[in-house]
C-alpha positions as CSV (number, residue, x, y, z in Angstrom):
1,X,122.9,58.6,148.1
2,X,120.8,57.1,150.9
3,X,122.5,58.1,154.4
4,X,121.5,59.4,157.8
5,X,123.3,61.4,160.2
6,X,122.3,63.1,163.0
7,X,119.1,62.6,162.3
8,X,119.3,64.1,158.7
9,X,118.0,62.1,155.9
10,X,120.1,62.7,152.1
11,X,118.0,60.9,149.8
12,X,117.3,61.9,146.1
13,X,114.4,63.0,146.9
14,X,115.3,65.4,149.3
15,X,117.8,67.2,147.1
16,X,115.3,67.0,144.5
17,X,112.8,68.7,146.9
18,X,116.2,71.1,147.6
19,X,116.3,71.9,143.8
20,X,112.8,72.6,143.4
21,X,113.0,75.4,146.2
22,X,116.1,76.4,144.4
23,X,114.5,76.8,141.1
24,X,111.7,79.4,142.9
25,X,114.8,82.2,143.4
26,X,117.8,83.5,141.1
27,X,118.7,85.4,143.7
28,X,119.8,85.1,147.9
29,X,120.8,87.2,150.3
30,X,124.0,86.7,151.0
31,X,125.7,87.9,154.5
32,X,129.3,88.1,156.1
33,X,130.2,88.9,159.4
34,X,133.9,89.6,160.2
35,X,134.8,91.1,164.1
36,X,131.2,91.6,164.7
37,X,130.7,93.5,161.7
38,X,128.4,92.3,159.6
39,X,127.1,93.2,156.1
40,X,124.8,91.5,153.8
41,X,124.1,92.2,149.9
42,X,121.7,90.5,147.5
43,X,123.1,88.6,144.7
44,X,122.3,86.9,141.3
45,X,123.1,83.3,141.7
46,X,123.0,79.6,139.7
47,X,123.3,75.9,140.4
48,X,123.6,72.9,138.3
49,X,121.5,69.9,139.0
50,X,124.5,67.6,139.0
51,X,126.0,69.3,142.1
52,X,124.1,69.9,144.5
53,X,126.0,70.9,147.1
54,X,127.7,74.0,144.9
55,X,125.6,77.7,144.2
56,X,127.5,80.2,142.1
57,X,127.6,83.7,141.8
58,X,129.9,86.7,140.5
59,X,131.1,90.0,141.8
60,X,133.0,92.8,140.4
61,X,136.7,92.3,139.4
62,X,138.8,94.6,141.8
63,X,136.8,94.1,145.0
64,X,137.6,92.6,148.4
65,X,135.4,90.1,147.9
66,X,137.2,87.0,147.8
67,X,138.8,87.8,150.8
68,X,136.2,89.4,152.3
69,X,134.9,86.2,151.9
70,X,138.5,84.3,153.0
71,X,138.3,85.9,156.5
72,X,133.9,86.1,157.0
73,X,131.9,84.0,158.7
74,X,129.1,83.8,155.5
75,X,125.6,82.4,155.7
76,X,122.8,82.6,153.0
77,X,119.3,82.5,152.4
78,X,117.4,82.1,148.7
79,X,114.9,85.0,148.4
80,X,111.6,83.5,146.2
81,X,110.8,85.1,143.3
82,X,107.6,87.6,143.3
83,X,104.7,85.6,143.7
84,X,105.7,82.3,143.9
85,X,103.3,80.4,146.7
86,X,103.9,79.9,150.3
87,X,107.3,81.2,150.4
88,X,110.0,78.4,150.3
89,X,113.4,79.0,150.9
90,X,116.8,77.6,151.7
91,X,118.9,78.7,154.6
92,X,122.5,77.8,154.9
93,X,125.2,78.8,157.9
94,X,129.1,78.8,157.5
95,X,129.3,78.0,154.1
96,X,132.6,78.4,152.3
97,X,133.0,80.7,149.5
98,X,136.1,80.5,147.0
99,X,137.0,81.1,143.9
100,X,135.7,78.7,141.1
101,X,137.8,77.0,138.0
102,X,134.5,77.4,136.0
103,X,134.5,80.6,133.3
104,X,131.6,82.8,133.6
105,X,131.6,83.3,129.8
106,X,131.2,79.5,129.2
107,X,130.1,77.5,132.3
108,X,128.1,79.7,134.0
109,X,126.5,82.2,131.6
110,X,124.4,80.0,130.0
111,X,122.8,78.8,132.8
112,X,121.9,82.7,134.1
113,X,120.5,83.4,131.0
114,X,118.4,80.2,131.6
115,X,117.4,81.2,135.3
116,X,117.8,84.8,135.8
117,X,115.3,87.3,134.5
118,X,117.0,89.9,132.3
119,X,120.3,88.9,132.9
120,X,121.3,89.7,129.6
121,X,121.2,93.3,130.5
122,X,123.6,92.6,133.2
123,X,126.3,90.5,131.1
124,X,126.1,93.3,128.4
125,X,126.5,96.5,131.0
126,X,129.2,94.6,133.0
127,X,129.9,90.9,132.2
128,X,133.7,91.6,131.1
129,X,134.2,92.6,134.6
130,X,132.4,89.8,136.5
131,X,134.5,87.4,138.4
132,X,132.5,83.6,139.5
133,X,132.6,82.5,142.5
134,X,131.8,78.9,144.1
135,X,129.8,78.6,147.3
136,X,130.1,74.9,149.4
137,X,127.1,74.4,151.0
138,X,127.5,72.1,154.5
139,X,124.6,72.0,156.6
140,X,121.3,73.2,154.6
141,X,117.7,74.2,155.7
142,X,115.3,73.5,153.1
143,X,111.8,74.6,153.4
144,X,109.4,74.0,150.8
145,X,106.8,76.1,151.6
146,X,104.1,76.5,154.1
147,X,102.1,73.6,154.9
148,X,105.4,71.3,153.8
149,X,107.9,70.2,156.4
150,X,111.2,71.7,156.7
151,X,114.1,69.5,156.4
152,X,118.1,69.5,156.8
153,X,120.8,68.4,154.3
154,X,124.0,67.9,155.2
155,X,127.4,67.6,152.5
């Protein structure tokens, strides 16, 4: 997986570096913008080390979401968990948000129970109604911290 482009390195250990600032959050901000409105909400979310270039979260069965989604211009950015030193993050623009073929009862609720403080609260107040949804990530901002240098990935 050694490739540049436009003067953006992907090597392993750049994703790796990606994952490690992935495994300081479980949660991002998560913003759409559609005819200059736009709107932003915070969100629970996983990944799996063997793909990279894929988050996941959920939202509420009977919402616009999905095509709120459809029709938004969405960007993201991971949000640290409390206390975790000199602030790295991931930033990502124009990402592309569908529905996902994994089940949140199987695939994917393992992995927040792994990662996500108390989410077994959630999944017992509201899990039957939680739908998964797949996020693509293109062009990726990763900064590791303060004092590290900030890098892009692209997928």
């Amino acid at each position: 997986m050694n490739r540049e482009e436009s003067g953006v390195v992907m090597t392993k250990t750049a994703i790796e570096k990606m994952q490690q600032v992935l495994a300081t959050a479980d949660k991002i901000a998560l913003s759409t913008a559609i005819n200059n409105q736009a709107n932003v909400k915070l969100v629970n979310f996983v990944w799996f080390k063997n793909e990279p270039d894929r988050l996941y979260f959920s939202s509420v069965k009977g919402t616009t979401g999905l095509e709120t989604y459809q029709q938004a211009d969405c960007a993201l950015i991971t949000i640290p968990a409390d206390g975790t030193p000199n602030n790295p993050y991931l930033r990502a623009q124009h990402v592309t948000i569908t529905a996902t073929a994994k089940s949140m009862r199987t695939d994917l609720l393992p992995r927040y129970l792994e990662t996500v403080a108390h989410y077994q609260a959630v999944w017992d107040q509201i899990g039957s109604t939680l739908v998964p949804y797949e996020i693509q990530l293109h062009d990726v901002l990763v900064d590791p911290g303060l004092g590290s240098q900030r890098f892009h990935l692209n997928f």
